[in-house]
Structure formats: C-alpha cells, structure tokens
C-alpha positions in Angstrom: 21.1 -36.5 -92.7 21.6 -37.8 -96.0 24.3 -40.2 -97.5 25.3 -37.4 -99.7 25.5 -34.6 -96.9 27.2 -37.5 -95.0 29.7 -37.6 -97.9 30.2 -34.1 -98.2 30.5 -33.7 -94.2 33.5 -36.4 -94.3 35.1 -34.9 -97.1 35.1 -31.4 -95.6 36.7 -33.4 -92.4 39.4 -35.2 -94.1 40.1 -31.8 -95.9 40.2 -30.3 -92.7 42.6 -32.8 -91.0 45.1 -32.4 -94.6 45.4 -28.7 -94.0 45.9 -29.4 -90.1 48.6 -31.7 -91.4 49.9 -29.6 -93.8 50.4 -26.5 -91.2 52.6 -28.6 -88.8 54.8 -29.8 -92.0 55.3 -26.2 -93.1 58.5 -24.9 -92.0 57.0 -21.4 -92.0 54.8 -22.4 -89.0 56.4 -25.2 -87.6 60.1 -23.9 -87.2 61.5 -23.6 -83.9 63.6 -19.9 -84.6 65.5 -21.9 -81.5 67.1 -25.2 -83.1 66.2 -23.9 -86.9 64.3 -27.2 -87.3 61.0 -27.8 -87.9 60.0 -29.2 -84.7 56.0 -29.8 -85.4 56.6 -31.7 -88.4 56.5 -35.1 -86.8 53.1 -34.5 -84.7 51.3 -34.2 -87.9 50.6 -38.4 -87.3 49.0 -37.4 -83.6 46.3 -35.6 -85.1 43.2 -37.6 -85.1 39.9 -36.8 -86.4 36.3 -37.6 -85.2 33.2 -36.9 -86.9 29.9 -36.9 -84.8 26.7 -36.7 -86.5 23.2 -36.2 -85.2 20.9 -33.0 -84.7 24.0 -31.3 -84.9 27.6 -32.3 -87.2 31.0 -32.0 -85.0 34.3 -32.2 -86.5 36.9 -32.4 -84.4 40.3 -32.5 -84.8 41.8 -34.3 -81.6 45.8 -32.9 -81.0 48.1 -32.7 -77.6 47.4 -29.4 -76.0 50.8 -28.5 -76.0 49.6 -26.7 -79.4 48.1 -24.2 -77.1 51.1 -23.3 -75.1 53.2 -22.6 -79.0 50.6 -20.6 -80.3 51.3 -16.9 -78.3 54.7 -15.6 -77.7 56.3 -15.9 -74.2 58.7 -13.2 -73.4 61.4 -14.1 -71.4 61.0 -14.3 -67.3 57.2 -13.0 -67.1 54.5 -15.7 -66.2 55.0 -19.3 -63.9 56.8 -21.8 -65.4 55.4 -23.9 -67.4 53.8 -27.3 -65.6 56.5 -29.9 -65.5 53.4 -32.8 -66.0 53.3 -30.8 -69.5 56.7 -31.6 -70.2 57.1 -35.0 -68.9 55.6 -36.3 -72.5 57.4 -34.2 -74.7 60.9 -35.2 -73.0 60.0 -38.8 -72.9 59.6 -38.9 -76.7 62.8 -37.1 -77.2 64.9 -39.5 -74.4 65.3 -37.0 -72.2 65.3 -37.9 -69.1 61.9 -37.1 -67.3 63.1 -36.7 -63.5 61.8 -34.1 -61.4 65.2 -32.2 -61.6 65.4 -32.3 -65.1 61.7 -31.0 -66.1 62.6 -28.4 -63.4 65.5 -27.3 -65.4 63.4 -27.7 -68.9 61.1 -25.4 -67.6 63.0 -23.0 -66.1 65.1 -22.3 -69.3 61.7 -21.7 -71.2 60.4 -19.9 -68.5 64.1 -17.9 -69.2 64.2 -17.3 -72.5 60.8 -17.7 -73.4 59.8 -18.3 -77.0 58.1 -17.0 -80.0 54.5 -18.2 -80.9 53.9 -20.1 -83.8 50.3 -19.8 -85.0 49.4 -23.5 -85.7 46.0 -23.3 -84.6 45.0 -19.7 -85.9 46.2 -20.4 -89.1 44.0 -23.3 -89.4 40.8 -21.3 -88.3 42.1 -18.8 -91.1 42.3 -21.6 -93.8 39.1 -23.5 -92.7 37.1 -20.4 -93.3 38.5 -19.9 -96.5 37.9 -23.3 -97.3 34.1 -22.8 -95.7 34.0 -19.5 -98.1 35.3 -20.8 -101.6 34.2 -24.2 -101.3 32.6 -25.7 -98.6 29.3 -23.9 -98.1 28.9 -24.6 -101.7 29.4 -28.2 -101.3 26.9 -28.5 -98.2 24.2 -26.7 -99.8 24.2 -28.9 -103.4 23.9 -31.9 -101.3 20.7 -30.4 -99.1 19.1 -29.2 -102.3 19.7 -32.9 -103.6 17.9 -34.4 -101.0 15.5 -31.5 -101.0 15.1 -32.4 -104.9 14.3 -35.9 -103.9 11.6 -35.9 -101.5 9.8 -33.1 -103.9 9.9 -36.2 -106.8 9.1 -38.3 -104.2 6.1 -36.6 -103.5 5.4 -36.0 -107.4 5.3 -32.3 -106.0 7.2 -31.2 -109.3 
C-alpha cells in the first residue's frame, strides 16, 4: 500500500471517528427521554481508533459495549436483568456506590422500566456508507490509480 492510499485510509479513519464523535454529542441520539440530558455526550473522549494495515485495511473504532445494550429498546419487565459487572463501571464514574446491593437495585429498576434505544451505532453504519458513497470510494480509487499511474511511467509503459 502506498503513502497516498495510506493517507486517504487515515483520513477516511479520522472522518470516521468525527462522525462517531459527533453522534454521541447530538442530543437527537444521545438524550436519555429519562433525565432529558444528553447522557452519551461525555463518552465521545472513550472512543479510540485503530488502523491496521496489511493484505487487508481495518478501521476500527474501539468504544465500551455498553453502546450495545442502548442501541434496541427494552420494554419494561421482559428479558434478565441486566449483568451487575456491566454496571459496576458506569456507577463508579457517576459516584454511585458500586456494592452488590446497589447494582442489584440499578438493575432491577431498568429491568422495571426498561428504556428506549438510541441508535448510536446504526446511525453510524448509515452515515459511513454515505460517506463510503459520496466521497470515499472516490477518494480510494484516485489514490490506486495514482500509484497505478506511477509504476506505468516507471516502466515507460505510457
């Protein structure tokens, strides 16, 4: 892989991880109908990115699973509660005490009233396609036909 297709890959990352960003500081998405606030607006520093390159390019963006537990609706009373090892974390980073008793009660009042999912993750599949569709495909296939260009001159081909 090429330093251009290299440049274009980390741009397309950082691009990703600024829409990830920009999803959990969007009150659309990130409002708790609950407490009214915007609770998701301070994990937007947690996301981390990491790019692998080799036969294949990775981008992933790293974020606390808890993500995956927002993203459906739970209605009220139906499923287990949720694990108390999940919410152990998220209390200690709010000072809420993190005793057995306490995570017990934590969970049993979601498990009660359940919640409404918030999309965080599907919305970003929608917008990286979009992105991958007006831009980024575009972006990829310059640089290839760049380096493409060069070996042909290289090879006085042309």
């Amino acid at each position: 892989m090429n330093d251009t297709v290299q440049q274009v890959v980390k741009q397309i990352a950082n691009e990703a991880l600024a829409l990830f960003k920009a999803i959990l500081e969007d009150d659309k998405t990130g409002r708790n109908d609950k407490t009214g606030k915007n609770t998701l607006k301070d994990k937007a520093d947690d996301i981390k990115l990491k790019v692998e390159t080799g036969d294949n390019i990775v981008i992933k963006l790293l974020y606390d699973d808890y993500l995956t537990y927002l993203e459906k609706d739970r209605p009220p009373a139906t499923g287990n509660f949720p694990p108390q090892d999940k919410l152990r974390d998220w209390a200690l980073a709010r000072n809420i005490p993190a005793d057995n008793g306490t995570l017990f009660l934590i969970a049993r009042a979601i498990w009660r009233d359940g919640h409404k999912g918030r999309p965080v993750l599907a919305s970003l599949a929608e917008q990286i396609e979009k992105k991958f569709a007006t831009e980024w495909y575009a972006k990829l296939f310059e640089a290839m036909i760049d380096e493409l260009n060069k070996c042909f001159n290289e090879w006085d081909i042309l």
